[in-house]
Structures are given as C-alpha cells and as structure tokens.
N, CA, C, O and CB atoms as a CASP TS submission, in Angstrom:
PFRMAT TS
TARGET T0000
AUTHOR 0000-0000-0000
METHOD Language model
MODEL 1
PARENT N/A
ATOM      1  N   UNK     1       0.840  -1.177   0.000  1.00  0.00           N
ATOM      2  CA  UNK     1       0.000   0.000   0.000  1.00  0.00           C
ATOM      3  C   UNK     1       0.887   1.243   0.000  1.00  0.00           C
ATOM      4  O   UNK     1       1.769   1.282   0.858  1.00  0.00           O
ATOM      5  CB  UNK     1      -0.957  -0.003   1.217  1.00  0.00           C
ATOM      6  N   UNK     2       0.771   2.228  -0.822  1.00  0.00           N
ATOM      7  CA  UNK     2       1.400   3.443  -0.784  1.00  0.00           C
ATOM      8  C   UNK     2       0.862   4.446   0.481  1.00  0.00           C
ATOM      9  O   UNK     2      -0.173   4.446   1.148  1.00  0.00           O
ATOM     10  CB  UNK     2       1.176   4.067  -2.195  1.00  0.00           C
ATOM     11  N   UNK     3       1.859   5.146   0.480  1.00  0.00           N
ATOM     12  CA  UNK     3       1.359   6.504   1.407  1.00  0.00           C
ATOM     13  C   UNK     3       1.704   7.429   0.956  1.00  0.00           C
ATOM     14  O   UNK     3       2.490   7.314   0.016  1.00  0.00           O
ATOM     15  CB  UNK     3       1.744   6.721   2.721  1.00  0.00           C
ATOM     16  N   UNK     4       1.164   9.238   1.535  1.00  0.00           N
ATOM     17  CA  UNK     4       1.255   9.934   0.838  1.00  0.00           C
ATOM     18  C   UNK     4       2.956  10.509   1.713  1.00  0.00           C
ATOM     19  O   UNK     4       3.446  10.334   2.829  1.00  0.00           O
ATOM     20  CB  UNK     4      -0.201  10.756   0.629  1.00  0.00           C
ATOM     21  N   UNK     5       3.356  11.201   0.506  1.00  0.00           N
ATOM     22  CA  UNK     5       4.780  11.412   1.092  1.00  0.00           C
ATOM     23  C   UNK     5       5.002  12.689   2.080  1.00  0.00           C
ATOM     24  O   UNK     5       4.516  13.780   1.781  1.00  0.00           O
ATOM     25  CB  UNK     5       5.784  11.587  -0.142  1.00  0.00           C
ATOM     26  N   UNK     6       5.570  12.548   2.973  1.00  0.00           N
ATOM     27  CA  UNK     6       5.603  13.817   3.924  1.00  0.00           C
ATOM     28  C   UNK     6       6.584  14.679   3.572  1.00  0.00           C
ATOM     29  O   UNK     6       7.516  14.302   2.862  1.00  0.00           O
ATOM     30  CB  UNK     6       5.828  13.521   5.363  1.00  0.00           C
ATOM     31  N   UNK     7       6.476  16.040   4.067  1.00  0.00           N
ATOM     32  CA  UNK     7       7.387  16.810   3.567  1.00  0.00           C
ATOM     33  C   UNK     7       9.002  16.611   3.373  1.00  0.00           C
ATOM     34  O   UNK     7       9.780  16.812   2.440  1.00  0.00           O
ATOM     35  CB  UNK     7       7.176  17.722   4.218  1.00  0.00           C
ATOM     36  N   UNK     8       9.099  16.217   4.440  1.00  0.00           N
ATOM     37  CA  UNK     8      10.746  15.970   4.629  1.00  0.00           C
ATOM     38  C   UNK     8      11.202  14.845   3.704  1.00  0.00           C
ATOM     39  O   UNK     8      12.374  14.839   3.329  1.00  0.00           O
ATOM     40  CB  UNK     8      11.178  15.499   6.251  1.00  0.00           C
ATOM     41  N   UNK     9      10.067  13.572   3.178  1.00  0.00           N
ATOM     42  CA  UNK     9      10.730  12.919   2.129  1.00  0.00           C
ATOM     43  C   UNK     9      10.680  13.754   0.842  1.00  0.00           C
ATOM     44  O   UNK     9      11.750  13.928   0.258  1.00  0.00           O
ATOM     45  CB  UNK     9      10.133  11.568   1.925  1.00  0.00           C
ATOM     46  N   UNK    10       9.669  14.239   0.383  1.00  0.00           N
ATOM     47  CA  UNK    10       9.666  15.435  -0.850  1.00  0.00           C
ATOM     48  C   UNK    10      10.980  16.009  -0.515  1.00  0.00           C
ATOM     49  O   UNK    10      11.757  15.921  -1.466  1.00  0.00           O
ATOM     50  CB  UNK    10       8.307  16.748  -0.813  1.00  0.00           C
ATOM     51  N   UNK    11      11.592  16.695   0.767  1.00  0.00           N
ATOM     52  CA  UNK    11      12.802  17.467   0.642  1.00  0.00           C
ATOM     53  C   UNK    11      13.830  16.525   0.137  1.00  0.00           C
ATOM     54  O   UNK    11      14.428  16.687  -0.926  1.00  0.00           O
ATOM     55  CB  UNK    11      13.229  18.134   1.971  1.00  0.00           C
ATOM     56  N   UNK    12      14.009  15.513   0.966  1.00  0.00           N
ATOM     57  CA  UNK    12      15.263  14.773   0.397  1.00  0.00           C
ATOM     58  C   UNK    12      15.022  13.550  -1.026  1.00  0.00           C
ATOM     59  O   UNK    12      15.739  12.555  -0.914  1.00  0.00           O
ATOM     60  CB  UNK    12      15.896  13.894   1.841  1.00  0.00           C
ATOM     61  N   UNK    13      14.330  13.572  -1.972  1.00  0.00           N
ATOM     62  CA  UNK    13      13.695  13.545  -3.222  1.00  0.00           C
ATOM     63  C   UNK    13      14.557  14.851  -4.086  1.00  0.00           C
ATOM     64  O   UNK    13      15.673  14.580  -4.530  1.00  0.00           O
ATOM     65  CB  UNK    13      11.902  13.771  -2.995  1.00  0.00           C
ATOM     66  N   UNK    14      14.218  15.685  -4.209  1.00  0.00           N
ATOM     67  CA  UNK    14      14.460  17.034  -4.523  1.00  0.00           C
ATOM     68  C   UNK    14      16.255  16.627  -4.609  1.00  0.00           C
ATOM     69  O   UNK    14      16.907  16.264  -5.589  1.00  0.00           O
ATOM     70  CB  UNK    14      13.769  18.337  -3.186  1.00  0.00           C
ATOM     71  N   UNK    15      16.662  16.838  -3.288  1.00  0.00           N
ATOM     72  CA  UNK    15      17.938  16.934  -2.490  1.00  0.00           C
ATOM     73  C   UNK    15      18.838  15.943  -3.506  1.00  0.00           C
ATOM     74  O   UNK    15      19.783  16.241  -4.237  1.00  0.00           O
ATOM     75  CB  UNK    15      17.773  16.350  -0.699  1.00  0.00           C
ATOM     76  N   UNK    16      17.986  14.266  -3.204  1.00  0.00           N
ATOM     77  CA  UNK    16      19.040  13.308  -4.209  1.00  0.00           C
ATOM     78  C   UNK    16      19.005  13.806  -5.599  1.00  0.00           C
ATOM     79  O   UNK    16      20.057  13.869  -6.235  1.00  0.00           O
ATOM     80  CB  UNK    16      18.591  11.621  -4.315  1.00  0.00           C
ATOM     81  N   UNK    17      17.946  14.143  -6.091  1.00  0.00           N
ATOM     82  CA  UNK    17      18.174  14.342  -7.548  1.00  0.00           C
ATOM     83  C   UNK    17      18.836  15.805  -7.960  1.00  0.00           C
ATOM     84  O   UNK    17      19.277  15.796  -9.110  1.00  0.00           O
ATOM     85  CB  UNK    17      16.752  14.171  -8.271  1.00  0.00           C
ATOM     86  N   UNK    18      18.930  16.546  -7.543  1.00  0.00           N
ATOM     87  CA  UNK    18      19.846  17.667  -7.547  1.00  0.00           C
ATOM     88  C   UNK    18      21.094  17.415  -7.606  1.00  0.00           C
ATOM     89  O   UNK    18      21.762  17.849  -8.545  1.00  0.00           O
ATOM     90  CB  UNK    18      19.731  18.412  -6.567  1.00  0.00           C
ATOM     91  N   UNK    19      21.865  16.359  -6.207  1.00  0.00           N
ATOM     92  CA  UNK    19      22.983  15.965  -6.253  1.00  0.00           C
ATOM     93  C   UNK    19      23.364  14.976  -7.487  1.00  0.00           C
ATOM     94  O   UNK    19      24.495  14.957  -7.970  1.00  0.00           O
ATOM     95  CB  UNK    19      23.156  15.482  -5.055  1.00  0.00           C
ATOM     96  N   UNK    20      22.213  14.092  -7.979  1.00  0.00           N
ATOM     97  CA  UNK    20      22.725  12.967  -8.695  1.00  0.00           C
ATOM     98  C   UNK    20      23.152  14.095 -10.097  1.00  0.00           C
ATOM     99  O   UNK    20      24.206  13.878 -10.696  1.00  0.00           O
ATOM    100  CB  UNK    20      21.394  11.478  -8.960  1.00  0.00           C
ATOM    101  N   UNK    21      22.488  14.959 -10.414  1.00  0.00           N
ATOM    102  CA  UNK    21      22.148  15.952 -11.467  1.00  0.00           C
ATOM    103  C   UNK    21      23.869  16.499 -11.638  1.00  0.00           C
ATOM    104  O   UNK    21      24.608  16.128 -12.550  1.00  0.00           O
ATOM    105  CB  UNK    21      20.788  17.310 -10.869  1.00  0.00           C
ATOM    106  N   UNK    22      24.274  17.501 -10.474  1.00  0.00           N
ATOM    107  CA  UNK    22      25.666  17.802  -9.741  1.00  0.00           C
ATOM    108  C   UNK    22      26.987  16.661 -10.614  1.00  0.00           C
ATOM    109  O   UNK    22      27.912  16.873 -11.399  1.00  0.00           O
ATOM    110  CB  UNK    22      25.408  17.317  -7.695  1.00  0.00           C
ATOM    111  N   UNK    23      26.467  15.559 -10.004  1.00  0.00           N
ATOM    112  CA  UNK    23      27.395  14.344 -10.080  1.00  0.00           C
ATOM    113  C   UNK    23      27.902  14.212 -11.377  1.00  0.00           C
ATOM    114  O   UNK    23      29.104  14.216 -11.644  1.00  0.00           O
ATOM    115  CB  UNK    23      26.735  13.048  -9.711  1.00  0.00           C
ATOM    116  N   UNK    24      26.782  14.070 -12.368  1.00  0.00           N
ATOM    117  CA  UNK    24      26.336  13.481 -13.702  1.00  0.00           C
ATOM    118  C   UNK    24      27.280  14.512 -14.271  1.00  0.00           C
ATOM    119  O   UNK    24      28.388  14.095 -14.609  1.00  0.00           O
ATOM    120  CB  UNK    24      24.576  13.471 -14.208  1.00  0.00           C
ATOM    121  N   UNK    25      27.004  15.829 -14.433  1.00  0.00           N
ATOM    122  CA  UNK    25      27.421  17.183 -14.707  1.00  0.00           C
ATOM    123  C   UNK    25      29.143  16.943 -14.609  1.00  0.00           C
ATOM    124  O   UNK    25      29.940  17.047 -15.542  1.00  0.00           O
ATOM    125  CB  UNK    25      26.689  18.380 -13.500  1.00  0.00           C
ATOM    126  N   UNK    26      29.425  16.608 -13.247  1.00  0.00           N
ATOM    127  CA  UNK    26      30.961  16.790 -13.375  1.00  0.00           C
ATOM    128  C   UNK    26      31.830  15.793 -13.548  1.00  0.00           C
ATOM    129  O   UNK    26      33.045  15.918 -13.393  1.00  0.00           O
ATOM    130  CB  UNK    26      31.457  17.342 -12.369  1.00  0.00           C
ATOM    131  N   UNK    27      31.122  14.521 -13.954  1.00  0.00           N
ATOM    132  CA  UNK    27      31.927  13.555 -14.803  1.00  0.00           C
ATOM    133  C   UNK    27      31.480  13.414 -15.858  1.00  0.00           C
ATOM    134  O   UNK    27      31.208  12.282 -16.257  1.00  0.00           O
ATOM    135  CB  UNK    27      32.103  12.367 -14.398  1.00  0.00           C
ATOM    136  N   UNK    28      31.262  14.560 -16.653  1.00  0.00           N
ATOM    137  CA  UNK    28      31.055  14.849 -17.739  1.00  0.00           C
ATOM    138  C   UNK    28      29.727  13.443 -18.782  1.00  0.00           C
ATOM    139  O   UNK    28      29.803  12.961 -19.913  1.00  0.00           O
ATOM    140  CB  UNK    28      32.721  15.059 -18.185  1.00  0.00           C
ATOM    141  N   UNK    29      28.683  13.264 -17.636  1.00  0.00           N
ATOM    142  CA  UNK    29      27.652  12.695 -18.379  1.00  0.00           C
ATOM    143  C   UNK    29      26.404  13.899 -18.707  1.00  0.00           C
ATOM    144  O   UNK    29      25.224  13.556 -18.783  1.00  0.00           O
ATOM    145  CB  UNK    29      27.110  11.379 -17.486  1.00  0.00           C
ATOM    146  N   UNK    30      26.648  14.704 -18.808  1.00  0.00           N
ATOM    147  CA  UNK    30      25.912  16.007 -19.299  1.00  0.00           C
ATOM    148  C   UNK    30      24.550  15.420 -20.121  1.00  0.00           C
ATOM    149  O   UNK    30      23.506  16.038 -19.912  1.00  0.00           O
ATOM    150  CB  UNK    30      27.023  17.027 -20.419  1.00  0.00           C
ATOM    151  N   UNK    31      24.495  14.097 -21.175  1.00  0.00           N
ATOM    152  CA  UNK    31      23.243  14.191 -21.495  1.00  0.00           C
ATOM    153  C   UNK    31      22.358  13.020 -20.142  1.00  0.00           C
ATOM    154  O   UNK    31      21.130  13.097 -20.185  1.00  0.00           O
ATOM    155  CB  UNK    31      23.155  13.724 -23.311  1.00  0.00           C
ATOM    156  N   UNK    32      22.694  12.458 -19.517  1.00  0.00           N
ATOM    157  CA  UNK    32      22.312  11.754 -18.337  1.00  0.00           C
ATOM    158  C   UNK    32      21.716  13.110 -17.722  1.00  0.00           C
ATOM    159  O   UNK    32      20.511  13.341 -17.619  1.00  0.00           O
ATOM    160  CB  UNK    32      23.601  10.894 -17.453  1.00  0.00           C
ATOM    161  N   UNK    33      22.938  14.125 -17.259  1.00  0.00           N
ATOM    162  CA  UNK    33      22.393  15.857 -16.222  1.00  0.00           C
ATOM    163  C   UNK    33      20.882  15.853 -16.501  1.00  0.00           C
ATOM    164  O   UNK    33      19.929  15.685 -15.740  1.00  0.00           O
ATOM    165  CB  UNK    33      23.180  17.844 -17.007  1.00  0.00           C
ATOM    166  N   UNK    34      20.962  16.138 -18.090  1.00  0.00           N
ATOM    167  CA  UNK    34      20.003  16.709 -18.881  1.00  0.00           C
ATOM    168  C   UNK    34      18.164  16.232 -18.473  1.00  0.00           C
ATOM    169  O   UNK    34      17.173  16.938 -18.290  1.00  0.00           O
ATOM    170  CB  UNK    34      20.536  16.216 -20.430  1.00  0.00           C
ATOM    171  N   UNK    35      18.413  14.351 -18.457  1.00  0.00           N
ATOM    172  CA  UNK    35      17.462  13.637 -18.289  1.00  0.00           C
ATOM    173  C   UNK    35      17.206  13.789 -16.873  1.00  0.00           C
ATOM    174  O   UNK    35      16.123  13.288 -16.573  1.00  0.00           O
ATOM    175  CB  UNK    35      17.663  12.390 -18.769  1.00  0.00           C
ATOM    176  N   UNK    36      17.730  14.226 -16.048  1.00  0.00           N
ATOM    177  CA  UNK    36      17.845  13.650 -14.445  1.00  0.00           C
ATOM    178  C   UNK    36      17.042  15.335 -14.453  1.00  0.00           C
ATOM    179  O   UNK    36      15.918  15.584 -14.016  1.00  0.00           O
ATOM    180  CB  UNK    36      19.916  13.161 -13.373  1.00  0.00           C
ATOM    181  N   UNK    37      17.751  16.049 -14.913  1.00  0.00           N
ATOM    182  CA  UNK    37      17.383  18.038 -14.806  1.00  0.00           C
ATOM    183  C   UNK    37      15.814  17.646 -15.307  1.00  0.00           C
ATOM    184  O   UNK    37      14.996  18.266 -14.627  1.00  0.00           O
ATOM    185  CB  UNK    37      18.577  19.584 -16.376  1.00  0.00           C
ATOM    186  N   UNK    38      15.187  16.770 -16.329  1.00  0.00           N
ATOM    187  CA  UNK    38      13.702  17.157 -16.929  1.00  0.00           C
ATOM    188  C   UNK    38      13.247  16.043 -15.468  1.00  0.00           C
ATOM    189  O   UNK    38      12.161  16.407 -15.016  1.00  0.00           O
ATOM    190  CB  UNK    38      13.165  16.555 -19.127  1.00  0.00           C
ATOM    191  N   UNK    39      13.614  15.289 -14.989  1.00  0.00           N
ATOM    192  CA  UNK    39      12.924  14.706 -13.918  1.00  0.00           C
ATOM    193  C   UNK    39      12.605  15.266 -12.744  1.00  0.00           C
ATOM    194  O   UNK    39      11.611  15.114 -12.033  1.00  0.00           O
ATOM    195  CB  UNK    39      13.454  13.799 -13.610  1.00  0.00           C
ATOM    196  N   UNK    40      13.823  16.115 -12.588  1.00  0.00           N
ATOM    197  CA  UNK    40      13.993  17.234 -11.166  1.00  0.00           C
ATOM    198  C   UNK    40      12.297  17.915 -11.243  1.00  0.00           C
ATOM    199  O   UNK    40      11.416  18.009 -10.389  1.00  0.00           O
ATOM    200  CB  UNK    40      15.621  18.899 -11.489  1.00  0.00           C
ATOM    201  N   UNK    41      12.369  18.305 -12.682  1.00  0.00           N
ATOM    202  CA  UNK    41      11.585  19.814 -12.943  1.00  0.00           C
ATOM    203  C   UNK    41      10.040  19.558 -13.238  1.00  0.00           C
ATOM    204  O   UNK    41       9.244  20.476 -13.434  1.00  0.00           O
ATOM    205  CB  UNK    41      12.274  20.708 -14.408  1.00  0.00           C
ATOM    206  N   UNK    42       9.621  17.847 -13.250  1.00  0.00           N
ATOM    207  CA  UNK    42       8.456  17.508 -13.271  1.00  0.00           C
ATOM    208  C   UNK    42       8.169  17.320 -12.099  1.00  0.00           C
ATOM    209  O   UNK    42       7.107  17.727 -11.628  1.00  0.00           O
ATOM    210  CB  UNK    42       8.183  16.618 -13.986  1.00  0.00           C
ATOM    211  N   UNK    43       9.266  16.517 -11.248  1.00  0.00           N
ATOM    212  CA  UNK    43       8.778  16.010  -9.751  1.00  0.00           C
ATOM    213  C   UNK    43       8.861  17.512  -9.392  1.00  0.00           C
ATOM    214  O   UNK    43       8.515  17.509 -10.573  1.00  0.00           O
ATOM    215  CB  UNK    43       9.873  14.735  -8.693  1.00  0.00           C
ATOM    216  N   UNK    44       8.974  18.909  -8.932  1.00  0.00           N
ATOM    217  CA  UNK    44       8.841  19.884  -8.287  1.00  0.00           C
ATOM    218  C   UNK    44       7.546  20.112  -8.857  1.00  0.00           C
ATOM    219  O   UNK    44       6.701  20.367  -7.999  1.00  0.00           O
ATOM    220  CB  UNK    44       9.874  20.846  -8.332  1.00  0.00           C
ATOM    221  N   UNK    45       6.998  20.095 -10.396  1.00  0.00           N
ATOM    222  CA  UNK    45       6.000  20.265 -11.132  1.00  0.00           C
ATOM    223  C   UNK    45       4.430  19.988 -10.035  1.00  0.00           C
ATOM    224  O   UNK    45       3.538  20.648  -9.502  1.00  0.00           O
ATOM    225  CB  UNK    45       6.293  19.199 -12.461  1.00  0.00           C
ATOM    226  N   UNK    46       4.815  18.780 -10.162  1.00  0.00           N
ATOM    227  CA  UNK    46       3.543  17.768  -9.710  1.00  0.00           C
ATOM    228  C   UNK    46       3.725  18.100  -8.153  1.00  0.00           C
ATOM    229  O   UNK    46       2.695  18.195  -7.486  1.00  0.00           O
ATOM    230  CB  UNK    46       3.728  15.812 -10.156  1.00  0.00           C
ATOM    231  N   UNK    47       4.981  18.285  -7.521  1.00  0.00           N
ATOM    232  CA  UNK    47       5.006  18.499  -6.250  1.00  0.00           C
ATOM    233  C   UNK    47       4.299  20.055  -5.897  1.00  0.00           C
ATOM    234  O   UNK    47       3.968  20.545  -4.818  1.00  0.00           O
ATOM    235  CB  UNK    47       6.511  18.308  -5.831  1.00  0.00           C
ATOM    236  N   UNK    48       4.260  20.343  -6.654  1.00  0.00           N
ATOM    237  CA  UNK    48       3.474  22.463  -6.615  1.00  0.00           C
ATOM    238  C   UNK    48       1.901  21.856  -6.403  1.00  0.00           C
ATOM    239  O   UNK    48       1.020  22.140  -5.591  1.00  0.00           O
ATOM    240  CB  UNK    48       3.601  23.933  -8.930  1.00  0.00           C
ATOM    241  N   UNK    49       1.972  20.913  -7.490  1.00  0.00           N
ATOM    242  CA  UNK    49       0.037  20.776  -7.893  1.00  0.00           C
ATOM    243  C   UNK    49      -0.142  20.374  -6.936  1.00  0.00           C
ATOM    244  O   UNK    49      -1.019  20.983  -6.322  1.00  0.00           O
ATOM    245  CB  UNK    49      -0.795  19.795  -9.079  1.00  0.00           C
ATOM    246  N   UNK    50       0.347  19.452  -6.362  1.00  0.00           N
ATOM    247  CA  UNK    50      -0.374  18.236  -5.315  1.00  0.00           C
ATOM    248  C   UNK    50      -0.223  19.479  -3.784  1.00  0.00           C
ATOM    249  O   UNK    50      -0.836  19.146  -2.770  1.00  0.00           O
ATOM    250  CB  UNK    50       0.978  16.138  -5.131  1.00  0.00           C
ATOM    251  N   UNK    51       0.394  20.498  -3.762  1.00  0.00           N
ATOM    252  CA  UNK    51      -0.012  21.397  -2.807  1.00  0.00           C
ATOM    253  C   UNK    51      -0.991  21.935  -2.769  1.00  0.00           C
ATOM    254  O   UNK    51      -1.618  21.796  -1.719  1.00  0.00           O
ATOM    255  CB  UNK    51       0.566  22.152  -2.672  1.00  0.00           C
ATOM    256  N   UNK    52      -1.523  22.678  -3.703  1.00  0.00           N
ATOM    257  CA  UNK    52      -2.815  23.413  -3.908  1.00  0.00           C
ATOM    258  C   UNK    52      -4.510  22.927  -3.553  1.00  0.00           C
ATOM    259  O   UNK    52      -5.438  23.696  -3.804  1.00  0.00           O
ATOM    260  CB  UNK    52      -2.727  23.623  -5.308  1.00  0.00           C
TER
END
C-alpha cells in the first residue's frame, strides 16, 4: 500500500536528484544531467500541484 509522502521525504527527493544531477554534470555525463534536470523539474512540477 502506498502513502502519501511527507514533507521531509519530498525534501530529500528534490535533495538526491539535484545531487545525482551535480554528479552526472561533473563527470562529464551532461546528457544523463540533462534527463535527471527534466525529472527534477516535473517532480517539483507535480510536487506544486499536489499542494494546492
């Protein structure tokens, strides 16, 4: 059964994929960044809606 996620996991969600994003970036997997950056920017997406 799922649950709904509490804030502090949304923070560290956010947190890993930022860093993995970071990571990707400076060992030069830039189109990996790229894919991980459109994932960042949907999960904050859906994370806005599901506030409202």
């Amino acid at each position: 059964m799922l649950t709904p996620e509490r804030p502090q996991e949304k923070s560290q969600i956010a947190n890993v994929l930022e860093h993995s994003i970071e990571l990707f970036q400076s060992t030069g997997m830039s189109e990996l960044a790229s894919k991980w950056e459109r994932i960042l920017k949907t999960y904050k997406t859906q994370k806005d809606k599901s506030a409202l």
